[in-house]
Every structure is written in structure tokens, then in C-alpha cells.
KOLLO-74123 format. One record per residue (C-alpha): residue in one letter; x, y, z. Coordinates in pm, whole numbers, padded with zeros to 5 digits, always signed. Layout:
N
aXYZ;...
% end
This chain:
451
x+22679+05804+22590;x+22491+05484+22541;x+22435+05421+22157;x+22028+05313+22067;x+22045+05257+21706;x+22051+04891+21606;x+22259+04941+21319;x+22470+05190+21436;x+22579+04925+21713;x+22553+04612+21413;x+22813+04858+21226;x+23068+04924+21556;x+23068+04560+21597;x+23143+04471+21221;x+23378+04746+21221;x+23578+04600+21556;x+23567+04273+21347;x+23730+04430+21043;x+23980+04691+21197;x+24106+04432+21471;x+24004+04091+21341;x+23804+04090+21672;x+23581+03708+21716;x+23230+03787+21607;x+23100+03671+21977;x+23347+03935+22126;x+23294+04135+21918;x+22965+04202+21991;x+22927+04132+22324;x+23145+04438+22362;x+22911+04646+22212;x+22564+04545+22342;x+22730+04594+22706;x+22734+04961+22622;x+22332+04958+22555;x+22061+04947+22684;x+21826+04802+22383;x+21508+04634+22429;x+21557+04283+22357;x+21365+04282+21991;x+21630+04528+21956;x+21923+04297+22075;x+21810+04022+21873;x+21815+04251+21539;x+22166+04327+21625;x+22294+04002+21675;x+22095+03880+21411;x+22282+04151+21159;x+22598+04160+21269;x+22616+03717+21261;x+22425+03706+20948;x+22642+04007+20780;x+22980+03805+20860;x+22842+03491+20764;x+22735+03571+20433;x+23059+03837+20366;x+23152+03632+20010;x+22836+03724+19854;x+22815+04050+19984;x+23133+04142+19814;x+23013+03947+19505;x+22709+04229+19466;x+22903+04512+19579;x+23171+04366+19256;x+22850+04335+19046;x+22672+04629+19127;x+22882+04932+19191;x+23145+05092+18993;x+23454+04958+19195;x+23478+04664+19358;x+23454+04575+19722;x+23810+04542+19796;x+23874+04873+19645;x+23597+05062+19873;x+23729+05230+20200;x+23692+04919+20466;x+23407+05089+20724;x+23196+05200+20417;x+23225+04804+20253;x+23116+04734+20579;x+22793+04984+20568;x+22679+04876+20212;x+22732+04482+20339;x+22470+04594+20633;x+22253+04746+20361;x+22247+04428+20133;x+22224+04187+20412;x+21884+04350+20519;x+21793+04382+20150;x+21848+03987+20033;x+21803+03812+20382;x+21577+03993+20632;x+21236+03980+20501;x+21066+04135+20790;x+21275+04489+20699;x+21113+04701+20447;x+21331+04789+20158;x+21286+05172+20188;x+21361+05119+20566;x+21707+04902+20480;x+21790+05171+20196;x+21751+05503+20430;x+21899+05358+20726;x+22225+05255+20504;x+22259+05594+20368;x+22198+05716+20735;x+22518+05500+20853;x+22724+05628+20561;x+22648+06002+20673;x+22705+05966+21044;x+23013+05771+21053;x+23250+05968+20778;x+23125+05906+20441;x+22866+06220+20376;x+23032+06268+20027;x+22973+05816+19949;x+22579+05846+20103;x+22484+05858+19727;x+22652+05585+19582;x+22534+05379+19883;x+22173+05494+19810;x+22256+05463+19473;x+22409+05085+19474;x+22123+04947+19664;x+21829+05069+19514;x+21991+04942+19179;x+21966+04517+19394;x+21616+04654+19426;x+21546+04686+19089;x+21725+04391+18931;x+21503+04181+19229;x+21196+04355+19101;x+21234+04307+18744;x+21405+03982+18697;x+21199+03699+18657;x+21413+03485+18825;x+21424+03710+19140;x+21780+03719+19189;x+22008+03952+19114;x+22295+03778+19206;x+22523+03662+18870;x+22661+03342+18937;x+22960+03153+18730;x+22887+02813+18586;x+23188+02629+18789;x+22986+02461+19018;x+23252+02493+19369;x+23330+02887+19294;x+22902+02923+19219;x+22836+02701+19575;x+23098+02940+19735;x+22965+03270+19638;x+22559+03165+19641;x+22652+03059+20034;x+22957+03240+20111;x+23222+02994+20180;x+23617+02974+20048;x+23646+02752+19772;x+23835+02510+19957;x+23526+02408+20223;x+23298+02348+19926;x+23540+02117+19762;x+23634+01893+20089;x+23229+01875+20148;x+23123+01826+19789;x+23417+01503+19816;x+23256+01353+20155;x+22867+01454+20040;x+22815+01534+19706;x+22651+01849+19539;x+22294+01768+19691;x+22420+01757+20047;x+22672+02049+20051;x+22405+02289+19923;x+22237+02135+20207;x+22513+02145+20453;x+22531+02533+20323;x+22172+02636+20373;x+22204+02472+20743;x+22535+02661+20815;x+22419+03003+20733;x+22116+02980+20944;x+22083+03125+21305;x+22187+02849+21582;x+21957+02745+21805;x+22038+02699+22208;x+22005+02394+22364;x+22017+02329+22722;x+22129+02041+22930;x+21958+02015+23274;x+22117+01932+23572;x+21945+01665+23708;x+22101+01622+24068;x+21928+01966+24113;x+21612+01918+23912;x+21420+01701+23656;x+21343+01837+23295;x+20959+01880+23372;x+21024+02116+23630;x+21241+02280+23403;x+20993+02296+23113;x+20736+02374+23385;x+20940+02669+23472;x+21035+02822+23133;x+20656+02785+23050;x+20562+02984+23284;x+20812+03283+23231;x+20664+03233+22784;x+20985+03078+22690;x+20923+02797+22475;x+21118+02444+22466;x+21086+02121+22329;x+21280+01820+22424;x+21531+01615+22204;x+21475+01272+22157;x+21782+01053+22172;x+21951+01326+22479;x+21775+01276+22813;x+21896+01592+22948;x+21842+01828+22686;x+21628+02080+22594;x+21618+02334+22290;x+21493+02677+22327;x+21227+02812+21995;x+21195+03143+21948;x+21301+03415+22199;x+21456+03363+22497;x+21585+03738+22652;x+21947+03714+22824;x+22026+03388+22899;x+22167+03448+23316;x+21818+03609+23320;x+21648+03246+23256;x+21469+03068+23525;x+21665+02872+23695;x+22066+02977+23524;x+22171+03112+23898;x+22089+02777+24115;x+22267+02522+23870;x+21932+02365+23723;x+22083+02397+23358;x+22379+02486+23147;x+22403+02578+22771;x+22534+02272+22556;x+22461+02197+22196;x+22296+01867+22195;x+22584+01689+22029;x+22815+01843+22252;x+22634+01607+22486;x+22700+01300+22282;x+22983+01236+22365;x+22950+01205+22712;x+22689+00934+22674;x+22976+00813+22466;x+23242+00780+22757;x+22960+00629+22938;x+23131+00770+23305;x+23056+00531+23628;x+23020+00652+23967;x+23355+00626+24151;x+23520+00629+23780;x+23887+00869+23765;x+23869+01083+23469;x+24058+01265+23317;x+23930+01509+23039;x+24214+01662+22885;x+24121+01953+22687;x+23836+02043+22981;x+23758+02379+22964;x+23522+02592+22940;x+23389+02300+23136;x+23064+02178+22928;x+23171+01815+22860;x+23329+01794+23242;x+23044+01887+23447;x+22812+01684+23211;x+23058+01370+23318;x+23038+01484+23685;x+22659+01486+23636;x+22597+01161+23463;x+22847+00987+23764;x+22609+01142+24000;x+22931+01369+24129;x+23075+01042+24295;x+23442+00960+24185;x+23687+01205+24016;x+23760+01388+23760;x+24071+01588+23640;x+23971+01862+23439;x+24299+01973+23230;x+24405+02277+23040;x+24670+02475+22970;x+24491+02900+22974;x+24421+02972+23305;x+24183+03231+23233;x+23973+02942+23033;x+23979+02695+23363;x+23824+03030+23558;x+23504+02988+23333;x+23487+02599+23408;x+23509+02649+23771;x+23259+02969+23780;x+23035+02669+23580;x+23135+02404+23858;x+23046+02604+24113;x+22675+02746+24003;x+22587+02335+23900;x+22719+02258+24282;x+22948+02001+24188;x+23202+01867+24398;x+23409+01602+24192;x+23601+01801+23965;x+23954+01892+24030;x+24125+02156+23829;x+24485+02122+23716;x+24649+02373+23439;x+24909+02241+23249;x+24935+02120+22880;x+24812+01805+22794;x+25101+01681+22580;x+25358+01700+22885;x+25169+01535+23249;x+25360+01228+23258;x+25184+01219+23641;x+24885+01080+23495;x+25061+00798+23315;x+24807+00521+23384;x+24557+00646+23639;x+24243+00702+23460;x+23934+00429+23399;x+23811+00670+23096;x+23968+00965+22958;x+23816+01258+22725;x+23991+01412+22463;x+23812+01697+22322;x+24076+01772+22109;x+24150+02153+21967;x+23997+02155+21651;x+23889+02391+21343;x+23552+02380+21466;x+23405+02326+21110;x+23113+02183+21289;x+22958+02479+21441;x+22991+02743+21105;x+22643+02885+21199;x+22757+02939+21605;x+23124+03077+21501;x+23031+03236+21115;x+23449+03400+21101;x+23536+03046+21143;x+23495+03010+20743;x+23737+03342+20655;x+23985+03257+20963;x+24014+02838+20861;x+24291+02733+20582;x+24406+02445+20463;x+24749+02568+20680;x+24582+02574+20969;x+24390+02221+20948;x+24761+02075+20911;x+24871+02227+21195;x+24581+02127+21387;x+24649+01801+21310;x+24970+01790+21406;x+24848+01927+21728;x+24549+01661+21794;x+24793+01359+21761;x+25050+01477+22030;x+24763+01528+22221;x+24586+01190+22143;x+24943+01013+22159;x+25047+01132+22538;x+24660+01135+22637;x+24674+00722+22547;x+24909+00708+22804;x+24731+00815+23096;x+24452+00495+23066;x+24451+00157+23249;x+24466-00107+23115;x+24133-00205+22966;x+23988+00153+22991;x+23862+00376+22757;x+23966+00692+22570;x+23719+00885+22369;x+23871+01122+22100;x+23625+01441+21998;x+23651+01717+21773;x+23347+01981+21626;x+23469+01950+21292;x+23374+01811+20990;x+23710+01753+20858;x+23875+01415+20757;x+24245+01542+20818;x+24174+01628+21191;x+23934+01312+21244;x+23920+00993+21088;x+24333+01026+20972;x+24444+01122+21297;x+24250+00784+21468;x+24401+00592+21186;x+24736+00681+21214;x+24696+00665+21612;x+24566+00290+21557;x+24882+00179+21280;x+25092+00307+21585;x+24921+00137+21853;x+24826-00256+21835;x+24719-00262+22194;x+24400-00014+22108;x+24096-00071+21909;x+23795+00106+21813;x+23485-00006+22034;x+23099+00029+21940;x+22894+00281+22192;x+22741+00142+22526;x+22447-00076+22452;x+22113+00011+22454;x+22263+00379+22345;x+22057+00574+22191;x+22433+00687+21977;x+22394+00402+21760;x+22186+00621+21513;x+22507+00828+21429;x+22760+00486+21395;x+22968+00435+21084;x+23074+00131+20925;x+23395+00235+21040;x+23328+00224+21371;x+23340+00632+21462;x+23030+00874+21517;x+22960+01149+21311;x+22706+01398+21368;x+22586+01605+21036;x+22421+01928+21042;x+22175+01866+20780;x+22094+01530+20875;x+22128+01551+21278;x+21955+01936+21343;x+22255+02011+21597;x+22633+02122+21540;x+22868+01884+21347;x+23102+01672+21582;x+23335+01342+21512;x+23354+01089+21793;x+23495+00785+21848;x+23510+00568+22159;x+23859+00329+22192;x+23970+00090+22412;x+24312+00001+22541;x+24344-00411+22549;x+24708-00406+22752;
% end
């Protein structure tokens, strides 16, 4: 039987998250496919079930503060209830607090905790009090440290506030916080060997979506406000657009492709960075779009396909071990595995899944990669390196240590007359900030091989 209350299906998509450590976007993509909610009704789901996993850390911090044991000591699926309870309570003004309260105590009755409904009832009426009453309007007790207070006020592991609070300082990291644990927005890029963008904004006009163009991206345009299923958009089914984050499409302008170019990009799918190149080449010349899951390369053809593009070639294999492609390429594209520390708002378990472990190993990783990648370019071509992370060890280190082991390569400054300038460092590499930028954090860097 298909399920009709919003927090009911925010709750069996937390719960999938928690029992099976399911990804947030799986996660609830399985369980809106078993509705049939209006799309106000949709958006409240998504909207609870991101926001709830995003802000887990200080969740558990009032749950700690507030009821008689802590969070880690409550049965899992009822933590989960009284984090959907206090979620509506501190961050969804448009919810009344009667409304959060009953519905809470409603979820702990229907799904196995009749005999906890009163300490839920109990817990979160007691937030609504201390908000009331304190002058300061925030219940929420805080330690002096400054990285463990940043890391509970805007749920994140100790370890992210320290690396940002050493590249930005205090200021920014609250900054780079507040940005993080807001909803993403969606940004388009349109295709335009099918259409221009006024006959795309023309278009989504007319059907009351609302968009607004970006700037320094010719081909991009962000969605405001609602915007219904996406496949259900004007124009999805005939190729005129496909969903990138704007600085997703940097870094295309970055490789600057040609017509008639060979390509290689090596870590290609899903496909958003190849068909852009395919696009911006006017689908004349060729690219090899690499990757080593099958099922991933499925998605970038599907994508291929609807954008009718012709010059892409699929080939799975792993990128560290083509020796076929030794050099063949004018440009290659290495969007390189990464942590994705970039896009925290788009992929909130990102934070809880991330260690310092894993950014080794990712390293590791990205400079096999970059190392056997080098070898597929001409001499005098171009490799650009990419990652969606905000993180020195899998970014600037691994382009320095590339460089100290290769003489004949050298950093080179962004096509002229590029409207990428505006992200340059003195270093020579791109970087896109969240705070600063208004689109996903991304490192970039665009090098040349002289022999």
C-alpha cells in the first residue's frame, strides 16, 4: 500500500540510512517511488530527510542535553524519530510547533515505540520551552573550544572544521558552514546544438518555473524556487538541457576543447563533464569517455543519447592500466575520484562517511590516476586535473608532487579572454569556494606537457 504521510516516508528513508548505511539520494529515491505525494509534499520530504542527516551532530547534541539518556544510548529508529522532531522544531519555520510535536509522538506510536511516545512528547516540548524563555533564543549549550563549538552549532566532525578553519579562518568556516547546510540549488546547462538559452528560459517561463542566468557560464541556468520532477521539465526528453552545477561546468571552459580535438576524459562517467566537451567542440572530433563500473558508463550513454551526440566513444576499463592511449590525446580530463568535500549541501552523509583514512587513500588513488593519465597526452597538449573537494591533501599536494616528478609539465593560466580568471590563484590552480562562488566547491588546474 502506498504510504501518504510525509514523515512517515522522511522516517523510512532515515531509517534505510541508519539500518543499512544506505546514500541519502538512494535512500530516498527508494521511498518516494512508492508514493504518490503531491509535490509540496515531495519537497517536505526531501527537505526533512537532507536537512535531518545534515544537521545529525547537533541533533544528538540536544537529544544529550535534553533527555535523560543520551542519543547513542536510545534505540536507533526512535533517535531517528526525535531527530525528525527537532529538525522541524529548530530549522523549519514554516511548521508549527504543536504540529512538529504531535506528528513526532505520532511516528513514535506507529512504528514500535507506544510505551517512548511520552518521553518524545516530553523531550521536545522541554526545546520549546528553553526557546521560549531564554533570552538568547537558543537552547542549544555550546562548549567554549571554538572547533568542537563550530562542529556541534553546524554539525560537522571535528576534523573538517579544523582543515577549514587552517585554509579560511574562523570568519569564513562559519561561513563555509552556514552555506553547506543549506538546500542546493539546480543548475542547468543547455545544450546549445539543440537550442539557445532564451528559448529555454522562454520555455520554463511559460510552464511558472523560474530561472535566472549565471554570469561568467554561457550555458547555464539556475532554477529558484520549485521546479516539480525534473524528466517532467520542458524540454529534459529532446536533449535541450542537462543538470550540472555551474562549477561542474568550469572546468570544461578550462580544457578549452577544439573541434576535431581527441579527448580523452578519464574518470567520464556519469557523463556531465563529457557531453559538455562534446558540446562546446560542436560534436566534431572525438572523445574517449573512460571508466571502470559499467553500470556508471550506462547512465553516460542514456545522457549521450537524449543530448543527440555523436562524438563520444565509450570504453570501460580502469584508468591507471590503458597503456593504448599512451600519447594520442590533444587534451585530456581528469576528474579525479575525490571526497567530494565540495558538494556537503548536495551529498550531506558525505561529512559522517569522510575520514582523515579515507582522504589518504584517495590520494593515493588520484596520483596513479594523474601519473598514467600524463601519459596518454601529445606532446604540447593539455591535461586538466579536477576534483569537488575542498581538500589540500587530494588537490594542491597531489599537483605538486606530480610536478617535482615531472620537469617536462607545467602549470598553465586559463584560455584568454576566460571568464575563469576570477577563480585563479597565485599559484596558478582554480578554486571555486562555496561562500564566495554561490555554486559547489571544486579544485582545477589546467597543465601542459612541453616534450
Amino acid at each position: 500500500m502506498s504510504i501518504q504521510n510525509p514523515r512517515q516516508i522522511a522516517f523510512l528513508a532515515l531509517r534505510d540510512i541508519s539500518r543499512k548505511g544506505s546514500f541519502t539520494d538512494i535512500a530516498l529515491d527508494r521511498v518516494l517511488q512508492t508514493t504518490k505525494l503531491p509535490d509540496v509534499d515531495r519537497r517536505l520530504v526531501t527537505e526533512l530527510v537532507y536537512g535531518t542527516v545534515r544537521r545529525e551532530r547537533t541533533l544528538d547534541a540536544l537529544i544529550d542535553q535534553l533527555g535523560k539518556k543520551k542519543a547513542h544510548q536510545q534505540p536507533p529508529d526512535f533517535r531517528t524519530i526525535l531527530h525528525l522532531g527537532l529538525y522541524q522544531l529548530r530549522y523549519h519555520q514554516r511548521i508549527p510547533a504543536s504540529a512538529a510535536v504531535n506528528t513526532t509522538v505520532e511516528l513514535a506510536k506507529e512504528n514500535g515505540f507506544p510505551g517512548l511516545a511520552g518521553v518524545a512528547n516530553g523531550l521536545l516540548r522541554h526545546y520549546e520551552r528553553l526557546k521560549l524563555n531564554l533570552p538568547s533564543n537558543e537552547p542549544l549549550q555550546l562548549p567554549i573550544e571554538t572547533v568542537e563549538r563550530l562542529g556541534i552549532l553546524y554539525s560537522f566532525p571535528n576534523w573538517i572544521i579544523q582543515l577549514w578553519i587552517k585554509q579560511l579562518g574562523i570568519e569564513e568556516t562559519e561561513a563555509l558552514c552556514e552555506w553547506f547546510n543549506q538546500s542546493p540549488t539546480i543548475d542547468l546547462r543547455i545544450n546549445p546544438l539543440q537550442i539557445s538559452i532564451e528559448n529555454v528560459e522562454i520555455a520554463m517561463q511559460s510552464a511558472g518555473i523560474q530561472v535566472h542566468r549565471l554570469p561568467q557560464l554561457p550555458q547555464a541556468l539556475r532554477l529558484t524556487g520549485g521546479s516539480g520532477t525534473i524528466q517532467q521539465l520542458p524540454g529534459f526528453k529532446a536533449g535541450w538541457w542537462t543538470i550540472q552545477d555551474s562549477s561542474a561546468q568550469l572546468v570544461s571552459y578550462l580544457l578549452d576543447p577544439q573541434p576535431n580535438d581527441v579527448i580523452i576524459d578519464a574518470c567520464a562517467a556519469p557523463g556531465g563533464k563529457t557531453t559538455h566537451i562534446a558540446e562546446i567542440m560542436g560534436d566534431r572530433g572525438k572523445i574517449f569517455a573512460c571508466d571502470k563500473t559499467a553500470s556508471r558508463l550506462k547512465k553516460l550513454k542514456e545522457n549521450s543519447e537524449r543530448l543527440q551526440l555523436k562524438s563520444i566513444e565509450i570504453y570501460t576499463g580502469d584508468s591507471r592500466n590503458i597503456p593504448q592511449f599512451t600519447n594520442s590525446a590533444d587534451k585530456v580530463l581528469l576528474d579525479a575520484p575525490c571526497s567530494g568535500l565540495g558538494t556537503l549541501h548536495r551529498r550531506p552523509d558525505i561529512r559522517w562517511r569522510t575520514t582523515p583514512t579515507t582522504i589518504q587513500e584517495l590520494s593515493g588513488l588520484q596520483k596513479e590516476l594523474l601519473n598514467q593519465s600524463a601519459t596518454w597526452v601529445k606532446p604540447g597538449g593539455i591535461l586538466v586535473y579536477a576534483t569537488c573537494t575542498l581538500h589540500p591533501q587530494e588537490n594542491e599536494n597531489v599537483i605538486e608532487s606530480f610536478l617535482l616528478n615531472h620537469p617536462n609539465w607545467q602549470i598553465e593560466a586559463p584560455p584568454s579572454n576566460s571568464s575563469l580568471n576570477g577563480f585563479c590563484t597565485s599559484q596558478g590552480w582554480l578554486k571555486v569556494l562555496p561562500h564566495r562562488h554561490q555554486m559547489d566547491g571544486f579544485f582545477m588546474v589546467r597543465l601542459k606537457k612541453n616534450w
